[in-house]
MMTF fields as JSON, N, C-alpha, C and O atoms, coordinates in Angstrom:
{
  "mmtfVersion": "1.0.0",
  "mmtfProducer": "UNKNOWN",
  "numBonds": 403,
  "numAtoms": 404,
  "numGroups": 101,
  "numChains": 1,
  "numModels": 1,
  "chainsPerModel": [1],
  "groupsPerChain": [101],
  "chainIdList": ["A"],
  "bondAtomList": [4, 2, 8, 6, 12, 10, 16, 14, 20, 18, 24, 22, 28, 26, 32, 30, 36, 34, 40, 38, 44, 42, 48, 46, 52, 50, 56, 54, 60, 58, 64, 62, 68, 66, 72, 70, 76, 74, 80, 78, 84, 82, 88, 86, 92, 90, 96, 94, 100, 98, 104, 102, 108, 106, 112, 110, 116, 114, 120, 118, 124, 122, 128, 126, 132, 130, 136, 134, 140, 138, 144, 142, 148, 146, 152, 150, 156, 154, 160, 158, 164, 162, 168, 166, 172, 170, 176, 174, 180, 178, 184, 182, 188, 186, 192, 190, 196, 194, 200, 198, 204, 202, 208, 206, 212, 210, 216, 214, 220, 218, 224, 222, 228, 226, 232, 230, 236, 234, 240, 238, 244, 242, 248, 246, 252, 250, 256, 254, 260, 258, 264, 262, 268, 266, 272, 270, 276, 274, 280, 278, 284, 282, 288, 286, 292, 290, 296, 294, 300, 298, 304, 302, 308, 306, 312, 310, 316, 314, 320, 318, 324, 322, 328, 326, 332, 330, 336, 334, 340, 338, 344, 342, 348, 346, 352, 350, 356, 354, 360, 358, 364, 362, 368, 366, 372, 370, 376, 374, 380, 378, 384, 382, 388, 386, 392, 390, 396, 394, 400, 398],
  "bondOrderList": [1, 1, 1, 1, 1, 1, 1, 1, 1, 1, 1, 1, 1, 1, 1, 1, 1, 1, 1, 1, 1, 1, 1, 1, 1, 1, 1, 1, 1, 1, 1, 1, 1, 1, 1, 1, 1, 1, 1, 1, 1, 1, 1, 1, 1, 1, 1, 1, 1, 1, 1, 1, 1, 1, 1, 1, 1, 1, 1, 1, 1, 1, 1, 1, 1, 1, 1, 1, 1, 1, 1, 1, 1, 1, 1, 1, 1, 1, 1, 1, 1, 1, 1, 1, 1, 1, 1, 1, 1, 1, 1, 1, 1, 1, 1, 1, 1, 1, 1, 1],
  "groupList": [{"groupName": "UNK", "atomNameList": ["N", "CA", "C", "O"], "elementList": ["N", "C", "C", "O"], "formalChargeList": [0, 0, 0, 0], "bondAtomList": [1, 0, 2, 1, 3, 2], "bondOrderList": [1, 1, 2], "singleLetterCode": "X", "chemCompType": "L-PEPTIDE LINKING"}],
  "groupTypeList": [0, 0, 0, 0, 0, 0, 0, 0, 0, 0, 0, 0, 0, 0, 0, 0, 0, 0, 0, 0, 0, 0, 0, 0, 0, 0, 0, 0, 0, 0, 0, 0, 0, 0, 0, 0, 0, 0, 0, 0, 0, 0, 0, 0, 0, 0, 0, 0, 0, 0, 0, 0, 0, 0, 0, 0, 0, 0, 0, 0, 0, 0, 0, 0, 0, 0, 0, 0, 0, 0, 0, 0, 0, 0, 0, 0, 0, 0, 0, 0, 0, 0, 0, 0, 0, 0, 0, 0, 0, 0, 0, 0, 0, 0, 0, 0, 0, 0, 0, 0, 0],
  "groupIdList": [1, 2, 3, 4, 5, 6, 7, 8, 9, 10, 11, 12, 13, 14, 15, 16, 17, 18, 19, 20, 21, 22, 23, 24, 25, 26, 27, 28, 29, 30, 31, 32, 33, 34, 35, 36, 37, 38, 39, 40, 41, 42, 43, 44, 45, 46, 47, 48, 49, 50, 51, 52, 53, 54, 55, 56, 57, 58, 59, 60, 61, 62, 63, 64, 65, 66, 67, 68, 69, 70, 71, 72, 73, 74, 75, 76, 77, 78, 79, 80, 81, 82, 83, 84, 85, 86, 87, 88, 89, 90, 91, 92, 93, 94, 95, 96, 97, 98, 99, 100, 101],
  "secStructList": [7, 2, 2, 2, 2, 2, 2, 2, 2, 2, 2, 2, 2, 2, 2, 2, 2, 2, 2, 2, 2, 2, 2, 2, 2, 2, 2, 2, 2, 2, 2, 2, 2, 2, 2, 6, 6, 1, 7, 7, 6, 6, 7, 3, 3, 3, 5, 6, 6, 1, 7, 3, 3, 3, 3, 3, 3, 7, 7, 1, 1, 7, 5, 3, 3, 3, 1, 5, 6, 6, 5, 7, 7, 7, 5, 7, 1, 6, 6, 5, 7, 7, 7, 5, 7, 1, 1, 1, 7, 6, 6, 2, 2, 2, 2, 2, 2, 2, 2, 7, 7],
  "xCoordList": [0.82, 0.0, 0.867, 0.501, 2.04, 3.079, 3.515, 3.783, 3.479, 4.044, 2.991, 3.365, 1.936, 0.756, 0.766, 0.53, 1.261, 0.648, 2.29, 2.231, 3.585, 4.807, 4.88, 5.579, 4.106, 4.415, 3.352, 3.879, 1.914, 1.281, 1.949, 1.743, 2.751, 3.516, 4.503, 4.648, 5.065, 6.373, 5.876, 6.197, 5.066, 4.948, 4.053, 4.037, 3.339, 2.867, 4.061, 3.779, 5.38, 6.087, 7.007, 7.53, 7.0, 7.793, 7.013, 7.557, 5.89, 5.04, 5.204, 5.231, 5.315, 5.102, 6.836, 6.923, 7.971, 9.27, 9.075, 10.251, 8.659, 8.767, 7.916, 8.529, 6.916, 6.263, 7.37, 7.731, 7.431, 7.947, 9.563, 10.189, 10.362, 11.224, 11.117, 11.978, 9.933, 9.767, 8.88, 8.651, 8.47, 8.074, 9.294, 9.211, 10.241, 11.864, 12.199, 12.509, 12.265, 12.965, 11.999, 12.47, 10.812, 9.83, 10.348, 10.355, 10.905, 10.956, 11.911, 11.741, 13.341, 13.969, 14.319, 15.105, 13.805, 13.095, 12.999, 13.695, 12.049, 11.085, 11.986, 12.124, 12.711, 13.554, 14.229, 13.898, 15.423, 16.11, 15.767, 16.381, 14.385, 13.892, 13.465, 13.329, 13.32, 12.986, 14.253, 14.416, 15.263, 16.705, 17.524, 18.183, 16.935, 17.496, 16.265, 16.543, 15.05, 14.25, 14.602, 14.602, 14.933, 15.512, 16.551, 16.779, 17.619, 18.767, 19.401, 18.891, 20.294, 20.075, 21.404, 22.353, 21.351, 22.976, 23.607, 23.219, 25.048, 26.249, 26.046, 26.664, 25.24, 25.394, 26.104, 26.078, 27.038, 27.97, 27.492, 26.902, 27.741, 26.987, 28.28, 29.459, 27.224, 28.397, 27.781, 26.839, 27.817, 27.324, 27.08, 27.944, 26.287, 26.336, 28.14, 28.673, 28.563, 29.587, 31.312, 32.501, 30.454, 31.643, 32.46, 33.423, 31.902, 32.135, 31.26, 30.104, 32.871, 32.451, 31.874, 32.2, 31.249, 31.158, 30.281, 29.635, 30.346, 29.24, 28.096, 28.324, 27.172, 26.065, 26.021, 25.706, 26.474, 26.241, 24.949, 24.49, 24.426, 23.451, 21.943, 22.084, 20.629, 19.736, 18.45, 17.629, 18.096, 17.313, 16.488, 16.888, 15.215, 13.953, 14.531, 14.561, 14.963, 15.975, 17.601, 18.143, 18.116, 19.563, 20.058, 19.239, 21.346, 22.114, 23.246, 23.628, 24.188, 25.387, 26.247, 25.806, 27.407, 28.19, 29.524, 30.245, 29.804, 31.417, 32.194, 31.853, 33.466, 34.13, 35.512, 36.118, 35.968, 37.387, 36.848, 35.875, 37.645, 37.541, 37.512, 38.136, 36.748, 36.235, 35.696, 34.976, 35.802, 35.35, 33.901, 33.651, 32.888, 31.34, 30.876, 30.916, 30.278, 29.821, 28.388, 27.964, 27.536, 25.991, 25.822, 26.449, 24.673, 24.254, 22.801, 22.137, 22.145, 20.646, 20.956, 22.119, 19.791, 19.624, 19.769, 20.451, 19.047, 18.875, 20.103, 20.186, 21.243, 22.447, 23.234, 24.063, 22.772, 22.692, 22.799, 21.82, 23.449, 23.728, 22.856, 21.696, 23.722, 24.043, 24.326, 25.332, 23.918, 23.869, 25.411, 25.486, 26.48, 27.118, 27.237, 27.123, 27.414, 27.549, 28.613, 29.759, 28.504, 29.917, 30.284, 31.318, 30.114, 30.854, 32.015, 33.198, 31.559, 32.543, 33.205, 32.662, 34.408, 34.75, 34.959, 35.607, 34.342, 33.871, 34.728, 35.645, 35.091, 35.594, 36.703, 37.667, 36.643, 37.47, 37.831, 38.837, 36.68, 36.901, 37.455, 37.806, 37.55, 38.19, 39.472, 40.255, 39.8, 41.301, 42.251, 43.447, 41.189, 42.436, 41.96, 42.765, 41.336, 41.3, 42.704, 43.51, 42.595, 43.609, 45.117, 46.163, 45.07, 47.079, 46.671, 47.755, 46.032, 46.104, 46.585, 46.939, 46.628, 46.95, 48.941, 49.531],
  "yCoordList": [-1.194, 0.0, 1.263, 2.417, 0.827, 2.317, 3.095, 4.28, 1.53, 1.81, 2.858, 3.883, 2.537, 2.851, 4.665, 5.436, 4.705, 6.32, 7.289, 8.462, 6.399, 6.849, 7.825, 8.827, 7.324, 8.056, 9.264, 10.358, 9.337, 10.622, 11.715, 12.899, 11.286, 11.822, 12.878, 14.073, 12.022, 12.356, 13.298, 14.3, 13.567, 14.546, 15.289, 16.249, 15.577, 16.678, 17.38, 18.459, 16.849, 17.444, 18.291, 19.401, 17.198, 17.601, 19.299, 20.116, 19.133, 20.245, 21.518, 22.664, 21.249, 22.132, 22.79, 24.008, 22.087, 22.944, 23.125, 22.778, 23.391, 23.656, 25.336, 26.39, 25.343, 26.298, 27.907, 29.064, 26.689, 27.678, 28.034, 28.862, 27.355, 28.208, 28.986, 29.532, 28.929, 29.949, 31.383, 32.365, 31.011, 32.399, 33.166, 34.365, 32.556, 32.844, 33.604, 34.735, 33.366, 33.837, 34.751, 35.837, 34.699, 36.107, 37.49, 38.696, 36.45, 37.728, 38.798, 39.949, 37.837, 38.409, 39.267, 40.208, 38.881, 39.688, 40.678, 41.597, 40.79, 41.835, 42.784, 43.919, 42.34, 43.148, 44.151, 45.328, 43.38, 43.678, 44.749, 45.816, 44.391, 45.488, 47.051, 48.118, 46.771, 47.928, 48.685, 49.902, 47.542, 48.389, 49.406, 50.446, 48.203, 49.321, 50.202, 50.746, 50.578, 51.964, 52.94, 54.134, 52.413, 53.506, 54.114, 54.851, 53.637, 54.106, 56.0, 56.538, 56.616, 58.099, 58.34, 57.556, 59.756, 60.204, 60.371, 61.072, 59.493, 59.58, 58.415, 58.522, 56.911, 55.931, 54.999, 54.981, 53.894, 53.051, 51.879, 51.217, 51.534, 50.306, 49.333, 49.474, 47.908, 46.578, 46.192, 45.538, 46.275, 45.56, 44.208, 43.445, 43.637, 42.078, 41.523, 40.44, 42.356, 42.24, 42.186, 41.871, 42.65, 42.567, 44.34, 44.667, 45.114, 46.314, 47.263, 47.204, 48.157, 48.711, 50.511, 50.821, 51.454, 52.76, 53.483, 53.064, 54.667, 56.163, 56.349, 56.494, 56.337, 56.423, 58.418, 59.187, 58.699, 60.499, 60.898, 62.039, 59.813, 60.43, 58.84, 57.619, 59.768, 58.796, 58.898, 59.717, 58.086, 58.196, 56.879, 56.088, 56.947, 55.924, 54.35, 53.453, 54.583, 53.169, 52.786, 51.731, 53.999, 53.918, 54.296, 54.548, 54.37, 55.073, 55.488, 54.718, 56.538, 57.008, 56.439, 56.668, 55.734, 55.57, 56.089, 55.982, 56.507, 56.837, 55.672, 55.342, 54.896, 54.147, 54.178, 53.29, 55.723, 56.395, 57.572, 57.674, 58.702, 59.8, 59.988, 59.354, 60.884, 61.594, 60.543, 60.918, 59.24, 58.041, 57.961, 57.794, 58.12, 57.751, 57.117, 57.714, 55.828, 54.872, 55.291, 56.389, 54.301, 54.462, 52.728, 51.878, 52.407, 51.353, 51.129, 52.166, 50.013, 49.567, 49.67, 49.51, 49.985, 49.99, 48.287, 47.885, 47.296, 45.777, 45.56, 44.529, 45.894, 45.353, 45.401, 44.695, 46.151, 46.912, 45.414, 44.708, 45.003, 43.947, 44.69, 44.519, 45.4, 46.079, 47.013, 47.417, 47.727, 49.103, 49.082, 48.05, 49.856, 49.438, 50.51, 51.719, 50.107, 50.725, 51.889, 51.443, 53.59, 54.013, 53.886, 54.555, 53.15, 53.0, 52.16, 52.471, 51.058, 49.775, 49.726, 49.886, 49.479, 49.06, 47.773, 46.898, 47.673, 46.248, 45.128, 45.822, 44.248, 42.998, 43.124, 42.361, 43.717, 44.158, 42.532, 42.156, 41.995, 40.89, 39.809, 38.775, 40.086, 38.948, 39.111, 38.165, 40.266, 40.921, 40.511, 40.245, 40.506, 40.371, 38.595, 37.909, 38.193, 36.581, 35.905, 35.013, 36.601, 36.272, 37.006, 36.592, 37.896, 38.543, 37.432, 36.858, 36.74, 35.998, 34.724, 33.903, 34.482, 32.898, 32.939, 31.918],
  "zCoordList": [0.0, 0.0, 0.0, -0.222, 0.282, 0.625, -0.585, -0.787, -1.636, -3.079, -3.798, -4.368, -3.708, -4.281, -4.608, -5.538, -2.985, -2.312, -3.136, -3.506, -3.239, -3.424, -4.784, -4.938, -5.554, -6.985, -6.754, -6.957, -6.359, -6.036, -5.371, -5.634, -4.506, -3.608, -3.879, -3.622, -4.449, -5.979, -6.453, -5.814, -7.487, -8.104, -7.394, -8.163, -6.576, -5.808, -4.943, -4.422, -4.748, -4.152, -5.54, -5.446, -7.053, -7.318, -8.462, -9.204, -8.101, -8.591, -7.548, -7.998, -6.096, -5.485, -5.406, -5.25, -5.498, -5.554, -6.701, -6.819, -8.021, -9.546, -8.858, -9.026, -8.335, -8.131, -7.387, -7.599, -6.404, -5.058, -5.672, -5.01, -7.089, -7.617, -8.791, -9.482, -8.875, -10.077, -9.756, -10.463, -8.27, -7.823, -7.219, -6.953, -7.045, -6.728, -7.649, -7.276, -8.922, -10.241, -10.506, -10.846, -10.472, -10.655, -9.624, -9.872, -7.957, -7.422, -7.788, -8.189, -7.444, -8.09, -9.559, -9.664, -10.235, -11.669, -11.36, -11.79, -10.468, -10.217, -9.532, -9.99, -8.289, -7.816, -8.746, -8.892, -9.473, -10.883, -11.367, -11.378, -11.944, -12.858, -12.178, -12.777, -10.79, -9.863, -9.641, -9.553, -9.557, -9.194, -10.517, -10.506, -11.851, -12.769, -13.129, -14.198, -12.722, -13.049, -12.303, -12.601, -11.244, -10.184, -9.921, -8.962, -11.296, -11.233, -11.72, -12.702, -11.037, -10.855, -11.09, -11.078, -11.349, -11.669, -10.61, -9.675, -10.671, -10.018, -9.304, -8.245, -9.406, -8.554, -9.696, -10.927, -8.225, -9.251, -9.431, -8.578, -10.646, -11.144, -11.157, -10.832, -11.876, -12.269, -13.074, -12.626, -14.572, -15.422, -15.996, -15.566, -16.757, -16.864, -17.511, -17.269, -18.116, -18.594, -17.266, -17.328, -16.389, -15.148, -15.284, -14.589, -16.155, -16.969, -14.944, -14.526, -14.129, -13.362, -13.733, -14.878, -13.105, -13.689, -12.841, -11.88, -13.34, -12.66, -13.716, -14.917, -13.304, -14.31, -14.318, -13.41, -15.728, -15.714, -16.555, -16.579, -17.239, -17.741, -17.589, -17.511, -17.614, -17.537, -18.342, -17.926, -19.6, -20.806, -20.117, -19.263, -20.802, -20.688, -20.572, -19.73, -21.932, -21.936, -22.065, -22.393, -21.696, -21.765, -20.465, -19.581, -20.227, -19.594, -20.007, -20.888, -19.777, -20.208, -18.997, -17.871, -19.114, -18.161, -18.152, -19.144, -17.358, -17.476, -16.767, -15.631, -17.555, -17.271, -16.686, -16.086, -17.077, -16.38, -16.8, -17.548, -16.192, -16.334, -17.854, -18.706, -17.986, -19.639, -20.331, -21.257, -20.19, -21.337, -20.743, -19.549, -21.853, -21.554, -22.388, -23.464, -22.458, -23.001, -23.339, -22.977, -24.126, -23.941, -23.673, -24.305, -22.421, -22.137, -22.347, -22.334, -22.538, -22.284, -20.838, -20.468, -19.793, -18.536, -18.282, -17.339, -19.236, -18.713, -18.691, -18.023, -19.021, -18.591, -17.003, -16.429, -16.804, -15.174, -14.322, -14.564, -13.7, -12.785, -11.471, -11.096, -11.062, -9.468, -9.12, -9.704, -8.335, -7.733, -6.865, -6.199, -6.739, -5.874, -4.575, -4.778, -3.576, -2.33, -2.455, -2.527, -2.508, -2.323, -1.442, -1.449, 0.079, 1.369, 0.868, 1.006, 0.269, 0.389, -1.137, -2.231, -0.832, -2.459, -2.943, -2.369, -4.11, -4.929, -4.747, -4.306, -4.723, -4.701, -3.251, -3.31, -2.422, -1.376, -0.399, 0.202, -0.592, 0.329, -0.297, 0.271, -1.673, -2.485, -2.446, -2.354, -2.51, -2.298, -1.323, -1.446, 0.081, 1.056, 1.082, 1.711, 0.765, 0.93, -0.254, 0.009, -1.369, -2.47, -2.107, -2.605, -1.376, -0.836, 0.582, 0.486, 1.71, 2.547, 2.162, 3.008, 0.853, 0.407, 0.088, -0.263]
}
């Protein structure tokens, strides 16, 4: 009788994690897309490309980035990874973990 109940089982569980990770990937989406509408002049980004910068200018669907002084690019906003913190600087903890080795 145990066998019987095993395969219903199965796929009601394996329906309910299919669910509960794809409302995951919606959230985050959703996040994403909130973080790059909200993006403003002079915050630092990280692009999908690993490409770091100052956002100086901000269009519907673009952004202007500056990548070093005087160099300004034009971006789609969807490329936009991440907002970065100006407190902390970017990969800092990778740094001293990689001069600790």
């Amino acid at each position: 009788m145990g066998l019987e109940l095993l395969l219903p089982v199965m796929i009601i569980a394996l329906v309910a994690l299919m669910f509960f990770q794809t409302s995951k990937q919606r959230k985050a989406m959703k996040e994403l897309q909130q973080m790059q509408a909200s993006l403003t002049v002079g915050d630092q980004v990280l692009t999908t490309s690993g490409l770091h910068a100052t956002v100086v200018s901000v269009a519907e669907e673009s952004l202007v980035l500056e990548i070093a002084p005087g160099v300004r690019t034009q971006w789609d906003r969807r490329v936009i990874r991440e907002k970065l913190d100006l407190g902390t600087s970017p990969g800092s903890a990778d740094g001293a973990d990689g001069a600790g080795s």
